[in-house]
Legacy VTK file of the C-alpha trace (Angstrom):
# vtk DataFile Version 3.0
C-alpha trace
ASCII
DATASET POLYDATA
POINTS 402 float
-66.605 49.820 108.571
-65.933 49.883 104.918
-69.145 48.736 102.747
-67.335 47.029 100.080
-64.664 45.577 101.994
-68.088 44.140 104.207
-69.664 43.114 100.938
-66.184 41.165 100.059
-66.125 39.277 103.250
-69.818 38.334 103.424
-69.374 36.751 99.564
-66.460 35.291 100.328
-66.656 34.030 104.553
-70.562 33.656 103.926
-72.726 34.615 106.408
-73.618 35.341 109.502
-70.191 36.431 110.589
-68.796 38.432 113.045
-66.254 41.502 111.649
-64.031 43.406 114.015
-62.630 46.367 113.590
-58.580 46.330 114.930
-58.408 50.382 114.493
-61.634 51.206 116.940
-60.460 48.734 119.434
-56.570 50.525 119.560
-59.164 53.795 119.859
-61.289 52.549 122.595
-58.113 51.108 124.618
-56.182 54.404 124.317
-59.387 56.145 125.423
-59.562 54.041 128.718
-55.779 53.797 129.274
-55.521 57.915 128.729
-58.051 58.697 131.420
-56.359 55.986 133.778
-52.847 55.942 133.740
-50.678 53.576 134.877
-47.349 53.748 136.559
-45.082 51.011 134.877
-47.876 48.055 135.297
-51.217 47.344 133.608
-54.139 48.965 134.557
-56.205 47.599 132.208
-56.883 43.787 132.332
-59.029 42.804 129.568
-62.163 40.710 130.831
-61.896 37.628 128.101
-65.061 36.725 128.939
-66.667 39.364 126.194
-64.356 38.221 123.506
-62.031 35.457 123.597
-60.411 35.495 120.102
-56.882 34.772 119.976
-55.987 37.767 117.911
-57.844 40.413 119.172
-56.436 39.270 122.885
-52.836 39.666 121.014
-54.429 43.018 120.165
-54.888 43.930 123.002
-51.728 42.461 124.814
-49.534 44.608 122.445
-51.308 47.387 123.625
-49.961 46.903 126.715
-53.329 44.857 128.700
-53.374 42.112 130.795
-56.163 40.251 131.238
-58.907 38.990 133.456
-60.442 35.719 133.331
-62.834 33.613 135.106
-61.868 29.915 134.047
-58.990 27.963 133.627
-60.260 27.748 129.650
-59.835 31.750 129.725
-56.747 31.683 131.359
-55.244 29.348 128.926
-56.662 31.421 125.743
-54.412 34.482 127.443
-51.374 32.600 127.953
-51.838 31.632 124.090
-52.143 35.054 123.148
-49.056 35.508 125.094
-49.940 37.233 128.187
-47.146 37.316 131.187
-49.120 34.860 133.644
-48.085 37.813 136.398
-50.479 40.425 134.207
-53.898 37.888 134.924
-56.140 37.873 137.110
-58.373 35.400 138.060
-61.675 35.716 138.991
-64.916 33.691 139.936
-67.066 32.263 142.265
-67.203 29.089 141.601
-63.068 27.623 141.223
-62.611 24.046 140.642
-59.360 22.877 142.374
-57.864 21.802 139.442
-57.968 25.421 138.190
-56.470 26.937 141.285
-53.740 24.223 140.901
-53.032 25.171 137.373
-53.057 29.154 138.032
-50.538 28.610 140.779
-48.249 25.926 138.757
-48.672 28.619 135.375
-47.983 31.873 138.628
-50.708 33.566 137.657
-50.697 37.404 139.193
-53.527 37.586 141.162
-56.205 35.090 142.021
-59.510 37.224 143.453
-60.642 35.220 146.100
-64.794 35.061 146.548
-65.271 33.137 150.109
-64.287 32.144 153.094
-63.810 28.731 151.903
-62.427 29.239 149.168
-59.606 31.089 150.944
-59.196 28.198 152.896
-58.446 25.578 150.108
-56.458 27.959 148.071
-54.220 28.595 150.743
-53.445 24.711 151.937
-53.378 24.096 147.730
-50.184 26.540 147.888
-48.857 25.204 150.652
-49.279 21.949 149.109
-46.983 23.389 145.922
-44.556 25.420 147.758
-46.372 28.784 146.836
-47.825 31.636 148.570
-50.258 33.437 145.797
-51.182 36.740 146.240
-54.920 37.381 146.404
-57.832 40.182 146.511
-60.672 39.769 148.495
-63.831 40.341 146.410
-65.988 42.410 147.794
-69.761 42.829 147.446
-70.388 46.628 148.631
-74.099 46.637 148.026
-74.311 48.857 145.756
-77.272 48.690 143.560
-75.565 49.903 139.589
-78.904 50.441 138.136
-78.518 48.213 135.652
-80.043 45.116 134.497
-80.748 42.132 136.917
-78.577 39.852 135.301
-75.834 42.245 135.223
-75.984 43.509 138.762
-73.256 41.770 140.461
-72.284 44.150 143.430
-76.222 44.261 145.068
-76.605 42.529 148.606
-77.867 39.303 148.022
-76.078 38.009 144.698
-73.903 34.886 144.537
-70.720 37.293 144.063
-68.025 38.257 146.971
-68.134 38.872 150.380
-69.305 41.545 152.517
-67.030 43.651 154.383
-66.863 42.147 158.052
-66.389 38.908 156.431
-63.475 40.275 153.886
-62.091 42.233 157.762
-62.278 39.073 159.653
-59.949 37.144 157.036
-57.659 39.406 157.196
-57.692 39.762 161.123
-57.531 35.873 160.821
-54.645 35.970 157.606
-51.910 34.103 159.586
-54.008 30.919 159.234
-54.196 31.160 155.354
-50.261 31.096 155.359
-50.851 30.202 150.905
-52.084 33.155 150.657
-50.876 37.078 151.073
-53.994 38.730 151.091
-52.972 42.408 149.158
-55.621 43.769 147.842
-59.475 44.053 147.435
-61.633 43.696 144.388
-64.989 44.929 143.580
-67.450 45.045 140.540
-70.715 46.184 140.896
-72.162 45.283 137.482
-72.431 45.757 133.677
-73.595 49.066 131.703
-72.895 51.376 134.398
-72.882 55.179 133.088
-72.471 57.422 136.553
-69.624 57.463 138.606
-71.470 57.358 141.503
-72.101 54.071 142.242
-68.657 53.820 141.590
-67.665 56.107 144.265
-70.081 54.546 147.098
-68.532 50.987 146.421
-65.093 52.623 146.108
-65.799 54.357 149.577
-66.917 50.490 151.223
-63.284 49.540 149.571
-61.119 52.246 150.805
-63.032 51.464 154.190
-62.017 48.303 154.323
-58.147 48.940 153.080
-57.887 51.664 156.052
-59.089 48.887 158.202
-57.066 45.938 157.226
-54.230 48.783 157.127
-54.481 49.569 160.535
-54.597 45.577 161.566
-50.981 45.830 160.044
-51.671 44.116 156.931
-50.279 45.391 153.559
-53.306 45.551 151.558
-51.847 48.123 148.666
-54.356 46.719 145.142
-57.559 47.654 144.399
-59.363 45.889 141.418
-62.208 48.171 140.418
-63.760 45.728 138.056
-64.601 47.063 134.570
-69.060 47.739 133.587
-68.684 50.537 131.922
-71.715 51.219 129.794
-71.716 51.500 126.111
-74.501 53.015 123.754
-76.747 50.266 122.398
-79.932 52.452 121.545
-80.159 56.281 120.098
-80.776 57.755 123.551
-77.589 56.281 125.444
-73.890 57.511 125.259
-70.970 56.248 126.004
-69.783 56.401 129.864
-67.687 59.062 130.611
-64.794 57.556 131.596
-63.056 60.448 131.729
-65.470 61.909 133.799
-65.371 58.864 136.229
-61.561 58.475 136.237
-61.633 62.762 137.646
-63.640 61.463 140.396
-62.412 58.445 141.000
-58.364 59.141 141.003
-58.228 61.578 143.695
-59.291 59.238 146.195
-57.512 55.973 144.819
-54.143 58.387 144.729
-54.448 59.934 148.357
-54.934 56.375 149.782
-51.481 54.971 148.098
-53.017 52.080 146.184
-52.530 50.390 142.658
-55.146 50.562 140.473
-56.769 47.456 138.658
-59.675 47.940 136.072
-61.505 44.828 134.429
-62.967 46.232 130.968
-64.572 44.302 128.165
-67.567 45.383 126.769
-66.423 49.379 126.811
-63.067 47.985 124.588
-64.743 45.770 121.929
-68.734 46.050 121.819
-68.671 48.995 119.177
-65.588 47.670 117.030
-67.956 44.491 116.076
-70.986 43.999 114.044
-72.887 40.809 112.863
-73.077 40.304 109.065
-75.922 38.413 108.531
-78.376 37.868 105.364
-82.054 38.049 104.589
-83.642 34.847 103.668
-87.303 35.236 103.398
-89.894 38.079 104.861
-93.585 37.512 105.448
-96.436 39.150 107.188
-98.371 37.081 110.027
-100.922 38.095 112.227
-100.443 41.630 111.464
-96.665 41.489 111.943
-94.124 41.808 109.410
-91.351 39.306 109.528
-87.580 39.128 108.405
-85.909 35.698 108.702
-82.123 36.294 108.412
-79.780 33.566 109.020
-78.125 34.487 111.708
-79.774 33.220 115.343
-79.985 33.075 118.958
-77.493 30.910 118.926
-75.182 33.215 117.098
-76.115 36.924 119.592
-78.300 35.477 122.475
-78.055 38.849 123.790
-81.143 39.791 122.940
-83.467 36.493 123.815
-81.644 36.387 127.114
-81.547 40.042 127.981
-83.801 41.623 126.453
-80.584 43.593 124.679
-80.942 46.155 121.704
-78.437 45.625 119.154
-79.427 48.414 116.104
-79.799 46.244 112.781
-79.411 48.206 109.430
-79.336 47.553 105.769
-75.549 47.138 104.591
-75.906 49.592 101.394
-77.955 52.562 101.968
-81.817 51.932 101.495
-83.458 53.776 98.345
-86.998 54.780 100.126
-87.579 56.457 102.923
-89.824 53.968 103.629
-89.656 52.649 107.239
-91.962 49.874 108.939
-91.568 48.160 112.174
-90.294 44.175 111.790
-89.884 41.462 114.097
-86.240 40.794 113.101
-86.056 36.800 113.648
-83.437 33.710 112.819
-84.485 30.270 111.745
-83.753 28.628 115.320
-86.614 26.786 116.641
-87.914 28.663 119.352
-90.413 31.803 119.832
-87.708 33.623 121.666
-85.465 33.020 118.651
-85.117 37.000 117.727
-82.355 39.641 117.004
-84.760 42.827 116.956
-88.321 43.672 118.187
-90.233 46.279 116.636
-87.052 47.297 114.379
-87.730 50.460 112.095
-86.191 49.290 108.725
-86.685 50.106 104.917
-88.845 47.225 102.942
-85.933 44.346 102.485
-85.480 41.537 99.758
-84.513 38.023 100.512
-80.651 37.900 100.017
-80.072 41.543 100.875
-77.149 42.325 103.525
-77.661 43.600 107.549
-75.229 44.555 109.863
-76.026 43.789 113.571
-74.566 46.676 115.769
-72.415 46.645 118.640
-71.731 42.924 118.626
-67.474 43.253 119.479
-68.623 41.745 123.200
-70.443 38.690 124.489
-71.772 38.022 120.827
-69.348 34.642 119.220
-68.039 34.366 123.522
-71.650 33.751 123.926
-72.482 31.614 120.928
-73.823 28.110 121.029
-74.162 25.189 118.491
-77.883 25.063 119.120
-80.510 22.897 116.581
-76.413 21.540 115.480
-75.645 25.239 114.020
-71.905 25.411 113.565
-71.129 28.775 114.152
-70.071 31.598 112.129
-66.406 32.605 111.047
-64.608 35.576 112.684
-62.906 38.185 110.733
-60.430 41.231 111.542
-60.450 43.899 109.311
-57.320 46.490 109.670
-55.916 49.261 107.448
-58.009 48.222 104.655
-57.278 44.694 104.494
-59.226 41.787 106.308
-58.430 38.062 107.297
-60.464 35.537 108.842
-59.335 35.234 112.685
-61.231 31.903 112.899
-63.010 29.735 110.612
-66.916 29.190 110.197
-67.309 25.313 111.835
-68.383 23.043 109.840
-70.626 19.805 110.987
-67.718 17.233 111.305
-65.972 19.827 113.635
-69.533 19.423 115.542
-69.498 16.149 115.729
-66.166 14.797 115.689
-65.924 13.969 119.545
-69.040 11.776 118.956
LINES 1 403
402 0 1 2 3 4 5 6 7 8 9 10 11 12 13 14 15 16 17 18 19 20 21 22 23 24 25 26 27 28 29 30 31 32 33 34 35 36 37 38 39 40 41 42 43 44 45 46 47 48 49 50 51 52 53 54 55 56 57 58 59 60 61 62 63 64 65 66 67 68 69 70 71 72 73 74 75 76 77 78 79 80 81 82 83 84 85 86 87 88 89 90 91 92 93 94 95 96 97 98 99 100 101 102 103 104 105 106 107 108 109 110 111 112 113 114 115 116 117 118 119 120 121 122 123 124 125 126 127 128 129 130 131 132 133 134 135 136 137 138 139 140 141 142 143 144 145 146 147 148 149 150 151 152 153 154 155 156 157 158 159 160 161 162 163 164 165 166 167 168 169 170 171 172 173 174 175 176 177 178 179 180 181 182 183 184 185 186 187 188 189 190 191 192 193 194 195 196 197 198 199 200 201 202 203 204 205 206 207 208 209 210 211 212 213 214 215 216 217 218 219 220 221 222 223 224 225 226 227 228 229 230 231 232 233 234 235 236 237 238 239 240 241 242 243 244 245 246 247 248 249 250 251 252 253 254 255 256 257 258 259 260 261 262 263 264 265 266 267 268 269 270 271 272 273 274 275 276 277 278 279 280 281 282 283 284 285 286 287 288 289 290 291 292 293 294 295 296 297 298 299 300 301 302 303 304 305 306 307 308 309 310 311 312 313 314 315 316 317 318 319 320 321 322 323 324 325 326 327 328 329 330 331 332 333 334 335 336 337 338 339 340 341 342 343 344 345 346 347 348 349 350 351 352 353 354 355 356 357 358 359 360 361 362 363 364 365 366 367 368 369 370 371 372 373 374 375 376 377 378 379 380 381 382 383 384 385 386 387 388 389 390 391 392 393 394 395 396 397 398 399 400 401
């Protein structure tokens, strides 16, 4: 992003703050939507979860995405950006009634169903409102992603989907769920995923199951891949190779007559964000150098609750080739309050300006008003210009429902 237009915002917004960048977000989407086209409906559904922001889900809509969401907070965010309700899907494992009542009054597309159960109560809920709602059976294909434990969600054993004989026997026993027309399947088998193959061995457990319920007479004709696809946080990863996966992936997804679904969020908006955020003091302790900047854990929790990189550099180009290794910290009150270990930076001078990498996903969605922080604004910069997409808080908007 442009240096001066980043010095303008942080004088002006104040800091931290999160800046997004519209033109790498159109660059990422056509990247995606290039390597897996669609055929007159969305392929891409954006997963709100990783940013939430009105505008950049209006971004993203005019770009031609639907969305995915996971709450009925979510799915009222994309019908305020203007999303058709038949263009979201709705995931999640845990779906209060009142949610599944308000996707089927608002006709929401698809409604990814993760139990037994909750088959069951969906289906008499339509009934109920004079609806059958097309669904997709999650499955979980147990398939192990590699990836980090938190953001494995297609291993045996996790909270997420069913397995396969149960997803068969539903739709063996579909007549009895007459709310429902089961359609299609869904998988996702985690987050930061950068080889197509586990992609291919939970695609092969999906197109199993499809031939299966196929051959039972159902028409199951959807698959929801799910999104995951890995992003480079640290100097020795790359981006997935989407294209790549989408030459492996295709063939098979084409031969067996089925719509494609993909759930991206991270791979569309990680890179076009970073956190602006200013030094306020640095000290040495123990050995250790320290920089305090004012941005926290409760502003990118990422790191504290992960364990994830996110590259921190000087705004304006350091003067020394000086580099020493800091403990990059915030002024939250808590030992795990940090935004870097170990970071190699040039010395740095209370009020000088950082940008925190790679914070377009799960930074602001994941944000938090702890120690009574009100949280940072939210600017979009695009074709040189810039506008604040929402407002720092202030401590009456903290309190106000006190």
């Amino acid at each position: 992003m442009n240096t001066s237009l980043l010095h303008e915002i942080a004088e002006r917004v104040g800091t931290p703050c999160y800046v997004y960048d519209a033109d790498r977000i159109r660059a990422n989407y056509h990247a995606l939507a290039s390597a897996f086209p669609g055929a007159g409906k969305p392929v891409i559904h954006f997963a709100v979860k990783a940013n939430g922001n009105l505008s950049v889900l209006r971004l993203l809509r005019e770009l031609g995405a639907g969305f995915d969401v996971v709450s009925g907070g979510e799915m009222h965010r994309a019908l305020r950006a203007g999303a058709r309700p038949e263009s979201i899907v709705f995931a999640g494992v845990g779906k209060t009634d009142a949610e599944l009542v308000d996707a089927l009054a608002h006709g929401i597309g698809w409604i990814n169903v993760e139990s037994a159960q909750e088959l069951r109560v969906l289906s008499d809920l339509a009934v109920a409102h004079g609806r059958v709602q097309r669904v997709a059976l999650r499955l979980n294909p147990g398939v192990d992603p590699h990836t980090h434990d938190y953001m494995s969600t297609g291993k045996s054993g996790t909270k997420f989907g069913v397995e396969p004989a149960t997803a068969l026997d539903l739709i063996a026993r579909r007549r009895a769920f007459p709310g429902v027309a089961i359609e299609g399947v869904h998988f996702h088998i985690g987050s930061m995923v950068f080889e197509p193959e586990p992609y291919l061995a939970a695609l092969d457990v999906a197109l199993d199951v499809i031939t299966r319920a196929r051959a039972m007479g159902a028409e199951v004709d959807s698959l929801d891949m799910g999104g995951g696809f890995g992003i480079p946080y640290t100097a020795d990863q790359v981006a997935a190779p989407v294209a790549a996966m989408a030459a492996a992936l295709l063939p098979r997804i084409r031969a067996a007559q089925i719509d494609l679904h993909l759930e991206p969020g991270r791979f569309l908006v990680a890179d076009a964000g970073v956190l602006l955020t200013r030094v306020l003091y640095t000290k040495q302790s123990g050995g250790t150098d320290y920089v305090i900047v004012d941005a926290a854990m409760n502003d990118l929790i990422r790191p504290a609750l992960y364990g994830a990189t996110h590259q921190p550099a000087p705004l304006d180009p350091p003067t020394t080739t000086e580099r020493r290794a800091v403990e990059l910290v915030g002024p939250v009150c808590e030992s795990g309050d940090f935004l870097a270990h170990s970071a190699s930076l040039p010395p740095l001078t209370r009020g000088q300006l950082l940008t925190i990498a790679n914070a377009g996903a799960y930074g602001m969605s994941m944000a938090s008003n702890y120690n009574t922080r009100p949280r940072g604004a939210e600017v979009m910069v695009e074709g040189g210009a810039w506008r604040v997409i929402r407002p720092r808080e202030t401590l009456d908007h903290l309190m106000a429902g006190e």
